[in-house]
C-alpha positions as CSV (number, residue, x, y, z in Angstrom):
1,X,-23.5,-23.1,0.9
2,X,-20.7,-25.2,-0.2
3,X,-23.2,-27.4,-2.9
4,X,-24.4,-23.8,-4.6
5,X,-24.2,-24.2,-7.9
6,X,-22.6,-21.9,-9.9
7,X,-22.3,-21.2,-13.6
8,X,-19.0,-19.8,-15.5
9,X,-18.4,-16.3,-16.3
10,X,-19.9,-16.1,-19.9
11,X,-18.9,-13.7,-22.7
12,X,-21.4,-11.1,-21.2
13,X,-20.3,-11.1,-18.2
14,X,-23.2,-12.4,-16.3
15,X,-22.1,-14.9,-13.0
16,X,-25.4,-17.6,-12.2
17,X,-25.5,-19.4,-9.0
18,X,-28.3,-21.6,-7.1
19,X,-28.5,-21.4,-3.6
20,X,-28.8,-24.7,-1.3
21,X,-29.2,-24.1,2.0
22,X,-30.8,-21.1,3.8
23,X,-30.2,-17.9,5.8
24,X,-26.6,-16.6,4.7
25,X,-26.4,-12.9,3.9
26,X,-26.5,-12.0,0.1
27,X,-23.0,-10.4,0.1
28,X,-21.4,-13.1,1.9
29,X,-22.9,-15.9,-0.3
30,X,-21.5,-14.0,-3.4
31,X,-18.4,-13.4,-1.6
32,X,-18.0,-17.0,-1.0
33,X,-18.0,-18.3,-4.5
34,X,-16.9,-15.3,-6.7
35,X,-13.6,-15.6,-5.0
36,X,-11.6,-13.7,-7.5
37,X,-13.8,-10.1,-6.0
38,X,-13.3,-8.5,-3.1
39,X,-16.4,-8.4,-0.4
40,X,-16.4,-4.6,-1.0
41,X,-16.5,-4.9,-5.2
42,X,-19.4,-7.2,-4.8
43,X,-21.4,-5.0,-2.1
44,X,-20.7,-2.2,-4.9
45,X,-22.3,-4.2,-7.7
46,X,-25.4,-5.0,-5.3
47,X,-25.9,-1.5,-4.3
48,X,-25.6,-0.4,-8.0
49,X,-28.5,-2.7,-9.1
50,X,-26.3,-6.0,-10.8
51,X,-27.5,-8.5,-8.8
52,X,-30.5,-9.8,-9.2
53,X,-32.6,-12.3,-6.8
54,X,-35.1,-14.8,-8.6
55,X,-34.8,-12.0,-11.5
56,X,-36.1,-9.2,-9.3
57,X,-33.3,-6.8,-8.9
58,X,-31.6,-6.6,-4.7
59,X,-30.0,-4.0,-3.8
60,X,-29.6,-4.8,-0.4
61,X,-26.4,-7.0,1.1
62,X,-27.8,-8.2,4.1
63,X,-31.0,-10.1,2.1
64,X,-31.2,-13.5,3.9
65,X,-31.2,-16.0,1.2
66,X,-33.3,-19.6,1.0
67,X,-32.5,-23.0,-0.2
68,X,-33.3,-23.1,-4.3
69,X,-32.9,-19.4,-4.5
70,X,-31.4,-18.1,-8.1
71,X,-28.5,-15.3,-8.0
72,X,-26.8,-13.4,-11.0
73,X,-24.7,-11.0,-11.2
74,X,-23.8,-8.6,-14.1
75,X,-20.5,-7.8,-13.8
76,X,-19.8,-4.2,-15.9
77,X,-17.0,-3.4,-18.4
78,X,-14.4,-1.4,-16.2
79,X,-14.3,2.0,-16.1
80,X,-11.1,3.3,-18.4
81,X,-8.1,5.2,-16.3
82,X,-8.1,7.8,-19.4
83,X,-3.8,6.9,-18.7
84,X,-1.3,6.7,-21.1
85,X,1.2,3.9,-20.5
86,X,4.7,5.4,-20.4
87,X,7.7,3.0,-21.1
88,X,9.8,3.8,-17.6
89,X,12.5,1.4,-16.4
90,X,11.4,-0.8,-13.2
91,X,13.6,-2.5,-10.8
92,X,11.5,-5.6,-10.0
93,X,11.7,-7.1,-6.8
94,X,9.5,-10.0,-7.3
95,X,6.5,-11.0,-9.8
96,X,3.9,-13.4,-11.1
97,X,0.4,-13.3,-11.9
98,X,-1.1,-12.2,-8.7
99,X,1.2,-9.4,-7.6
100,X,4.7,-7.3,-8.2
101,X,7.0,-5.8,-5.5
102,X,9.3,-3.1,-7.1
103,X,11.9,-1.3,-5.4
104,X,10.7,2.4,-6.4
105,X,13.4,5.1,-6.8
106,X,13.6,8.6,-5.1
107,X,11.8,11.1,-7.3
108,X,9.1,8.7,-8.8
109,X,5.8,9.8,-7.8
110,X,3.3,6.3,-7.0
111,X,0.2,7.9,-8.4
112,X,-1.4,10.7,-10.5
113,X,-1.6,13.9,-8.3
114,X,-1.8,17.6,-9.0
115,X,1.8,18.4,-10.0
116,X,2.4,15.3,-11.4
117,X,0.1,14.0,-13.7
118,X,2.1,11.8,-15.9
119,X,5.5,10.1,-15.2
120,X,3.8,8.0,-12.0
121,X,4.9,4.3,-11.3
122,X,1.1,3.9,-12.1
123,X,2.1,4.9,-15.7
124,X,5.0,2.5,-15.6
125,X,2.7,-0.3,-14.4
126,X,0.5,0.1,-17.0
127,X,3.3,-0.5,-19.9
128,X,4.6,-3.0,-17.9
129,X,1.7,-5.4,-16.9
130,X,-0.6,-5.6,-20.0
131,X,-3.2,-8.2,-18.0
132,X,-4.0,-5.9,-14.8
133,X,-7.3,-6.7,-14.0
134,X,-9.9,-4.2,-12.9
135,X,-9.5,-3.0,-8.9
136,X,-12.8,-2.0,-7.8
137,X,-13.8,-2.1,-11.4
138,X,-11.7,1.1,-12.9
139,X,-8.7,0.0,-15.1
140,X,-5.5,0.5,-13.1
141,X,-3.0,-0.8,-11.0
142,X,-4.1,-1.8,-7.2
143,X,-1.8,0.1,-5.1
144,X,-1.9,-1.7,-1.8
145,X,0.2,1.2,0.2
146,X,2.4,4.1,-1.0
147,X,5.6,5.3,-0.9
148,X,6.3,8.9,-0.7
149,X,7.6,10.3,-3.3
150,X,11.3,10.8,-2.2
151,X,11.2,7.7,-0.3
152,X,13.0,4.5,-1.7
153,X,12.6,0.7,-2.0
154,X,9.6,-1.8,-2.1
155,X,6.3,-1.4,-2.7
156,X,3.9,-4.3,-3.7
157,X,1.0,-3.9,-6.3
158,X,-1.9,-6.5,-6.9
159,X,-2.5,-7.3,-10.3
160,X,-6.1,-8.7,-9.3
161,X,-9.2,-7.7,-7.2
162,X,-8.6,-10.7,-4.6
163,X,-4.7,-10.0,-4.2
164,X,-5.8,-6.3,-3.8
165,X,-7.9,-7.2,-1.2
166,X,-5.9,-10.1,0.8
167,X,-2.7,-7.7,0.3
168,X,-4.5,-4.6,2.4
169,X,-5.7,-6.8,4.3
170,X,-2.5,-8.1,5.6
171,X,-1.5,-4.1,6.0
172,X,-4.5,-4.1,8.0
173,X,-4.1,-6.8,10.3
174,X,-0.3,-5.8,10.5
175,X,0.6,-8.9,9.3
176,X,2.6,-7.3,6.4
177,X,5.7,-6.2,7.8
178,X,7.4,-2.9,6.4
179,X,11.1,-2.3,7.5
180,X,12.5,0.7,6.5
181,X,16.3,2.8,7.3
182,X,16.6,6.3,7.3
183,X,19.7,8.4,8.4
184,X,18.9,11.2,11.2
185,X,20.5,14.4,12.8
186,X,21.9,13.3,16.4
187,X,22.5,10.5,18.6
188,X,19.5,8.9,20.6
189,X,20.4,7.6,24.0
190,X,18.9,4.2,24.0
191,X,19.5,1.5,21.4
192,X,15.9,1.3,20.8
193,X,12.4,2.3,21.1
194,X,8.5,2.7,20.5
195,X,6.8,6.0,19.1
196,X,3.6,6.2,20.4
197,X,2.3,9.5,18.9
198,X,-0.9,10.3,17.1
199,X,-1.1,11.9,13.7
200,X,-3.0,13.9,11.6
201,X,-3.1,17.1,9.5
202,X,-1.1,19.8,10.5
203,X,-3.3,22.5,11.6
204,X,-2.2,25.6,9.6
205,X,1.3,23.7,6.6
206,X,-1.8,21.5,4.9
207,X,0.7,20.0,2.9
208,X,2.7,18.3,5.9
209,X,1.7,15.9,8.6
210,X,1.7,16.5,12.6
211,X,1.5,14.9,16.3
212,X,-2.2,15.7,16.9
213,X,-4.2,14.7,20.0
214,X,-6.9,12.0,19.4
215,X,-9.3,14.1,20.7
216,X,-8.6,16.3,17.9
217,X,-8.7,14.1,15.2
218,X,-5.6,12.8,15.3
219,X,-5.0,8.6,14.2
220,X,-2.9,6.2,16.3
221,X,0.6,6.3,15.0
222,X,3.5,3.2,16.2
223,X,6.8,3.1,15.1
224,X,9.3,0.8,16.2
225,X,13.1,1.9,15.7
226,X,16.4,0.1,16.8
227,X,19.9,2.1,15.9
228,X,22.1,-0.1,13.1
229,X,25.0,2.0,13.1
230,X,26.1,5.1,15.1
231,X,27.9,7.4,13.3
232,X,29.3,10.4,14.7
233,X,26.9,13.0,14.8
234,X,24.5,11.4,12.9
235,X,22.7,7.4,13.5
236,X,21.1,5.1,10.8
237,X,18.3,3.5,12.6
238,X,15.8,0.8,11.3
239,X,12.3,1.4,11.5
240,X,9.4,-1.0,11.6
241,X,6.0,0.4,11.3
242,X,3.3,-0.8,13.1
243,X,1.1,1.6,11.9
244,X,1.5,3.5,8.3
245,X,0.3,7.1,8.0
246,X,1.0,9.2,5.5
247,X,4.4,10.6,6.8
248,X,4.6,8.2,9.7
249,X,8.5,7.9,9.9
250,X,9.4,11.6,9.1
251,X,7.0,12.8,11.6
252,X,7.9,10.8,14.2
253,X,11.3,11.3,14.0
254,X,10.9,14.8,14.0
255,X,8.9,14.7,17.0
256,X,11.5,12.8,19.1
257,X,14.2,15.4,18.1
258,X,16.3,13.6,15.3
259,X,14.5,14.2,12.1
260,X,16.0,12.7,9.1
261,X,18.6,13.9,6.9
262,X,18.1,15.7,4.0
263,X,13.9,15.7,4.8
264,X,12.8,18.9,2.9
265,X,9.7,19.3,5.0
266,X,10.1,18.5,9.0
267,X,14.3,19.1,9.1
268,X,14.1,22.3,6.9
269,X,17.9,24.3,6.9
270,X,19.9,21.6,8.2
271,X,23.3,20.9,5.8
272,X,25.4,18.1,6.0
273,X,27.8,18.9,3.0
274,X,26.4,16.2,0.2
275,X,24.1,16.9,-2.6
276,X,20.9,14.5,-1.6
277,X,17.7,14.8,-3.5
278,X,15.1,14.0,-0.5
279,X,14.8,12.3,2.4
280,X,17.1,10.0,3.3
281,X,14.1,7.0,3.9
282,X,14.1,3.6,2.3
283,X,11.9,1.1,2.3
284,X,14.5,-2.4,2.7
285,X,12.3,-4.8,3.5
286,X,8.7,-5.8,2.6
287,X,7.5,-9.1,4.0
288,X,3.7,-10.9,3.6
289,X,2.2,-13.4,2.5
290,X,1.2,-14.7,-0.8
291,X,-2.4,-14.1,-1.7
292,X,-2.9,-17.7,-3.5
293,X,-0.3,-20.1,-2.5
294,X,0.3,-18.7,1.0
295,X,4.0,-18.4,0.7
296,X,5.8,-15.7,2.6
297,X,7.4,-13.7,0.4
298,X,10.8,-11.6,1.6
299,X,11.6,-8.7,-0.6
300,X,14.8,-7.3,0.3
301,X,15.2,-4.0,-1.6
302,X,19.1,-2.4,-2.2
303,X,20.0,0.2,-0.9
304,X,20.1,3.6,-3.5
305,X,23.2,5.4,-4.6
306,X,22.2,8.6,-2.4
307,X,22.1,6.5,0.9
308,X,25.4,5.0,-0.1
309,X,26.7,8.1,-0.4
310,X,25.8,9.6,2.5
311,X,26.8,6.4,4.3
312,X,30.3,6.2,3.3
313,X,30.8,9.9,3.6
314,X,29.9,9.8,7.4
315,X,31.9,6.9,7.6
316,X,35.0,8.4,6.4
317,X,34.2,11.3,8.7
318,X,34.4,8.8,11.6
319,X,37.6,7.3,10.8
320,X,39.7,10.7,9.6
């Protein structure tokens, strides 16, 4: 396939390639020389009727295709978000025209939700990058993986369909590497371990997470953890995720007997004596590699005022 011919994009939208040589799947052939979509965008368009094969309309991905066969595909207008922009300040890690890495604040929500419909660090994308191109072919930022909400530090979004793809892809194949601290209650013996437990939705408290058995529907869940600093009554510990379920860290931790400080849902009437406004969780570190060049890319987010505070404050604690 590497002699196809294929014309530009016109002002239509309309993609026209000719095959050259025979027997490679539709959906691959596209996916091959309409580099800047993701496989799954293009199976989309050929299951919605825009590709068309020697004019006659395929929806089927797995056609076999000959030598001096003629492709096009229609790409649509993206489907609006119906979002306002909202002008909200952004601590940016890292950006160009591929991606941004932000180091997200406690309290700001990722996405739209119930509860929290405007306000989102979608909204703030949207102000901030006027060029985002369409992910999956609705208008909005491509969120590669989330934050919760009262969980700091960095978070990477693609700002086109192929960086959306290559970027989950790399969470996929755990190449990405996620490296968070949290503070938790008590003092684990060992200076580090692995969490081996499987999660899924708690049974009966829909809104939290829980360890559940795989053969109850329950997902494979690692953590990796390694204390940084002991501190009295209390340990920070760095995490690295090999897996990322909603909740991964909090559950985990909770699990094992030392859930983290200040965590409203799985460390419930537990005081320490300082005003914290979540979990103490923070996303430091955020390693991959860069969709287009292939550059690794090392996002090192600072720590927030709350964990400083809490920090110190158990510090002192030690030493008086």
């Amino acid at each position: 396939m590497n002699n196809t011919e294929r014309s530009p994009l016109n002002q239509e939208g309309l993609f026209e390639l000719q095959v050259s040589e025979n027997n490679q799947r539709l959906d691959r052939c596209l996916s091959d020389h309409l580099a800047d979509f993701s496989r799954s965008r293009l199976q989309q368009l050929i299951e919605e009727g825009h590709v068309s094969l020697n004019e006659q309309v395929c929806q089927v991905k797995k056609t076999k295709l000959k030598s001096g066969d003629r492709l096009s595909v229609t790409i649509p207008p993206n489907q609006s978000l119906s979002l306002e922009p909202e002008s909200i300040p952004l601590d940016i890690l890292y950006e160009d025209q591929h991606l941004i890495i932000i180091n997200k604040p406690a309290g700001l929500v990722v996405h739209p939700a119930p509860g929290h419909q405007t306000g989102t660090l979608v909204h703030a994308l949207l102000a901030h990058c006027q060029d985002l191109a369409g992910i999956g072919g609705v208008e909005r930022p491509g969120i590669v993986h989330r934050l919760d909400k009262d969980t700091s530090g960095a978070i990477v979004v693609a700002k086109t369909d192929f960086a959306h793809q290559h970027l989950q892809g790399q969470i996929k194949a755990k190449t990405a590497k996620r490296q968070y601290l949290g503070v938790v209650f008590g003092c684990p013996r060992d200076d580090s371990g692995r969490v081996s437990l499987p999660m899924g939705r708690h049974p009966v408290e829909r809104k939290k997470m829980a360890v559940v058995p795989l053969d109850k529907g329950g997902r494979e869940a690692v953590t990796h953890w390694q204390i940084r600093e002991r501190l009295g009554n209390y340990t920070l510990i760095q995490f690295n995720l090999e897996t990322g379920r909603t909740h991964q860290i909090r559950v985990h931790c909770s699990a094992l007997g030392f859930p983290l400080v200040g965590d409203p849902l799985y460390c419930s009437n537990r005081s320490i004596g300082v005003n914290l406004s979540g979990q103490v969780l923070h996303a430091e570190k955020l390693c991959l590699q860069h969709p287009i060049s292939g550059e690794k890319i090392e996002a090192i987010a600072p720590l927030p005022p709350d964990f400083i505070k809490l920090l110190t404050v158990l510090r002192n604690r030690i030493n008086n």
